[in-house]
C-alpha positions as CSV (number, residue, x, y, z in Angstrom):
1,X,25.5,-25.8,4.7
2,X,24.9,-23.2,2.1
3,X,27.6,-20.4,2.1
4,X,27.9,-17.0,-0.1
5,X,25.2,-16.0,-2.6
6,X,22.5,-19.3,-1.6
7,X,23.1,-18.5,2.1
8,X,20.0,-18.1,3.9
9,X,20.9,-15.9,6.2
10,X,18.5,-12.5,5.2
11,X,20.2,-8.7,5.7
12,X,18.0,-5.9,7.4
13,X,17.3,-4.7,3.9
14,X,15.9,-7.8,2.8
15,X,13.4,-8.3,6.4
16,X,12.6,-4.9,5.9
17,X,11.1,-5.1,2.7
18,X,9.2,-8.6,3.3
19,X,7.9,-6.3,6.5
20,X,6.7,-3.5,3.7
21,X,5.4,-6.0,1.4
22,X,3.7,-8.5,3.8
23,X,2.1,-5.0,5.6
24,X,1.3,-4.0,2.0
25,X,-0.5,-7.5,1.3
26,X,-2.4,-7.6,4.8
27,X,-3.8,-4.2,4.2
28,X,-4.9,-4.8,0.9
29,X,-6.6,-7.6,2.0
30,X,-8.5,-5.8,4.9
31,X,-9.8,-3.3,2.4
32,X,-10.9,-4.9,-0.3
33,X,-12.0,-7.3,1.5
34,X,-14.2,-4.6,3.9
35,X,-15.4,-2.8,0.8
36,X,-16.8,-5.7,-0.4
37,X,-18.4,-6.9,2.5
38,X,-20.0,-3.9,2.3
39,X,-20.5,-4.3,-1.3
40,X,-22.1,-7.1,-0.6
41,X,-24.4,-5.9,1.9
42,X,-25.9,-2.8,0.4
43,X,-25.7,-4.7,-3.7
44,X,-26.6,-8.0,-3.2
45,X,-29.0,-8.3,-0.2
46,X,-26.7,-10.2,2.6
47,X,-26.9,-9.9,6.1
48,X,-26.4,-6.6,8.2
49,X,-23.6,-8.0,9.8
50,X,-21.4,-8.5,6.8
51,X,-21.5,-4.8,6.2
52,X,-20.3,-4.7,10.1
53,X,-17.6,-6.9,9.4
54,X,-16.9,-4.8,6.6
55,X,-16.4,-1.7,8.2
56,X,-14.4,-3.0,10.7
57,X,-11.9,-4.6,8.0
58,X,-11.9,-0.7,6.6
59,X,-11.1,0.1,10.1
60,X,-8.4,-2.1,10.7
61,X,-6.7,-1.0,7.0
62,X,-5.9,2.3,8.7
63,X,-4.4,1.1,11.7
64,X,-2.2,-1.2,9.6
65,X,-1.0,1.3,7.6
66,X,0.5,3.2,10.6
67,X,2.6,0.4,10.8
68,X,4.8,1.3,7.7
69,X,8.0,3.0,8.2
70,X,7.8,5.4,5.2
71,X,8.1,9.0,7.0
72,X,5.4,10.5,4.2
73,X,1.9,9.5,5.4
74,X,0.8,10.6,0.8
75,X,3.9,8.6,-0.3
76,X,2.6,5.9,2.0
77,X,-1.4,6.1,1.1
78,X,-0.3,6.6,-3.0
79,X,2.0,3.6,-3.2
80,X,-1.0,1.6,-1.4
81,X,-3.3,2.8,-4.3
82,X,-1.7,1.3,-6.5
83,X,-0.7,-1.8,-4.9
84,X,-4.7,-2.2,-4.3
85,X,-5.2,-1.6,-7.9
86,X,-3.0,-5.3,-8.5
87,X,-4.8,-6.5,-5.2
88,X,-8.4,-5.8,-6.6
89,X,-7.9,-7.2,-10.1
90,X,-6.6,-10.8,-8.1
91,X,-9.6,-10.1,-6.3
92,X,-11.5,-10.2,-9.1
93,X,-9.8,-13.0,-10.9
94,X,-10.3,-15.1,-7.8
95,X,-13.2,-14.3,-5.7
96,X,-15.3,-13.1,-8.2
97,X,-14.4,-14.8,-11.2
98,X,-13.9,-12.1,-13.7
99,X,-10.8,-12.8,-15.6
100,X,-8.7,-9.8,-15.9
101,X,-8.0,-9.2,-19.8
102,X,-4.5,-7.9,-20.9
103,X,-5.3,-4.2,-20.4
104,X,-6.1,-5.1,-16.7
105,X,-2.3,-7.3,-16.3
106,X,-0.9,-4.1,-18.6
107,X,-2.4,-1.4,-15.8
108,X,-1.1,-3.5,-13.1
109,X,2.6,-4.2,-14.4
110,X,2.0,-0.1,-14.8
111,X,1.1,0.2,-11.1
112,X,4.0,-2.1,-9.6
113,X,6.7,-0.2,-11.3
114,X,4.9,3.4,-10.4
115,X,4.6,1.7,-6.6
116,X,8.6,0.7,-6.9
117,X,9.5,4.0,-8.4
118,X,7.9,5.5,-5.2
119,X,9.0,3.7,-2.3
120,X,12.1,2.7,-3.5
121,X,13.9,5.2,-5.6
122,X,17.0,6.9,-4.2
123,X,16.4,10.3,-2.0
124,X,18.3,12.3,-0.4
């Protein structure tokens, strides 16, 4: 068995920020992934439905937001902007095949640091 640093064993710190991360990614997911349903729907001529489907992705990005444990409902909502930023150029790169160029990894590395500054700095 593995003991000391390479122990498995995971501290409340480290759950709670795979909870904050994994809530970060499923949101993410449910909204970009609602918009473009939508997108879809209204741009490129696809059934009704996927804009219903859409919206209710939108809908269920809010509700999973209220699941974070951040006390600041604009702390929350900013750090999600920019963690959607890095979400929508992936996006991009893989569903719609656009393949981000170094200003769109630059903006991103930008974003995760702004995100990390945000949630994670020390406050008082």
């Amino acid at each position: 068995m593995l003991k000391g640093y390479y122990s498995l064993n995971c501290s409340r710190e480290c759950l709670y920020l795979f909870y904050t991360i994994a809530l970060f990614l499923f949101a993410g997911i449910a909204e970009i992934g609602g918009g473009y349903l939508i997108w879809l729907w209204l741009r490129e001529g696809k059934p009704f439905y996927w804009g219903i489907f859409g919206g209710v992705a939108l809908a269920l990005y809010g509700v999973i937001a209220t699941f974070q444990t951040f006390p600041s409902f604009g702390r929350v909502y900013a750090a999600y902007g920019g963690v959607f930023i890095i979400l929508s150029v992936l996006w991009g790169w893989g569903i719609d095949k656009k393949t981000p160029d170094l200003y769109d990894w630059v903006g991103a590395g930008i974003c995760l640091v702004g995100v990390s500054v945000m949630l994670f700095a020390p406050r008082q």
